[in-house]
C-alpha positions in Angstrom: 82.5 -162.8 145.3 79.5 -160.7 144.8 76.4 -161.3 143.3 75.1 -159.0 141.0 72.5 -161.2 138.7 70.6 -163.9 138.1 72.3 -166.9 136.8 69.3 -168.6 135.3 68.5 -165.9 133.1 71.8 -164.2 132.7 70.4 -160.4 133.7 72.4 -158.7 135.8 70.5 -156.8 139.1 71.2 -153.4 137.2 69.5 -154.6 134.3 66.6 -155.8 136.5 66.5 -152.6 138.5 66.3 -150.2 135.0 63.2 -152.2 133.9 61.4 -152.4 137.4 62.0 -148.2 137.5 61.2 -147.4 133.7 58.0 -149.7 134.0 57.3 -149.4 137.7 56.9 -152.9 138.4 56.9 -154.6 141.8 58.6 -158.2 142.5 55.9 -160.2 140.9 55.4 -158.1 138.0 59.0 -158.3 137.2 59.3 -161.8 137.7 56.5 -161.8 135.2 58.3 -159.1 132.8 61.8 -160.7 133.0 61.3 -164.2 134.3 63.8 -163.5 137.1 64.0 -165.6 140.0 61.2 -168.4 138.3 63.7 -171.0 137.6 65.9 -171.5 140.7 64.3 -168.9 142.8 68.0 -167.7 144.6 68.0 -164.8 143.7 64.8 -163.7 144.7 66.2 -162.2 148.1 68.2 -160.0 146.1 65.9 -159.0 143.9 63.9 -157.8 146.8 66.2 -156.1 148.0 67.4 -154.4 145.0 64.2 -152.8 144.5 63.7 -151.8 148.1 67.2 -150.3 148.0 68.1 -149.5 144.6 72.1 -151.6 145.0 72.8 -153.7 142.6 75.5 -155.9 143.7 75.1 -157.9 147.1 77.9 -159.4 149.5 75.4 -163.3 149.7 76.6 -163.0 153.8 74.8 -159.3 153.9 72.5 -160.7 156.6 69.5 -158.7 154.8 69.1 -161.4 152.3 68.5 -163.7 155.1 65.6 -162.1 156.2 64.7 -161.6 152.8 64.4 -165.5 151.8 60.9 -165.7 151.7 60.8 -167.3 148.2 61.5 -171.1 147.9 62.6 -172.5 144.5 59.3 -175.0 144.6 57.2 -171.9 144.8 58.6 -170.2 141.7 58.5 -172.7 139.3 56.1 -171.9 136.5 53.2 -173.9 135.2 55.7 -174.1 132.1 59.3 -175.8 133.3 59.3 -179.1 133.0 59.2 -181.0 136.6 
């Protein structure tokens, strides 16, 4: 299985990607824009990645998301989400 969005949000990566090209937005401004990757936090590695790279669909063993998983869901949570 591939992943190819984020689940908490229900945006795929291709969706993600159009927005952070058309508005030239890095990582934090699209979690910002989109609110990717602020509930759970996965997949912030392959956000990353997708906007490094431009792919939009990720094997989860590709060992670049490993190196990628700087993110930790505690870190993402937002002011606003309930604890």
């Amino acid at each position: 299985m591939r992943v190819d969005r984020c689940v908490c949000r229900d945006v795929s990566f291709a969706r993600l990607a159009e927005i952070a090209r058309s508005e030239r937005l890095d990582f934090d401004a699209l979690v910002q824009r989109t609110g990717c990757s602020s509930v759970c936090a996965l997949c912030g590695p392959y956000v990353r990645l997708m906007i490094r790279t431009g792919e939009t669909s990720f094997d989860p063993s590709d060992p670049r998301i490993a190196r990628d998983q700087q993110v930790l869901p505690s870190e993402a949570l937002n002011d606003d989400d309930p604890v």
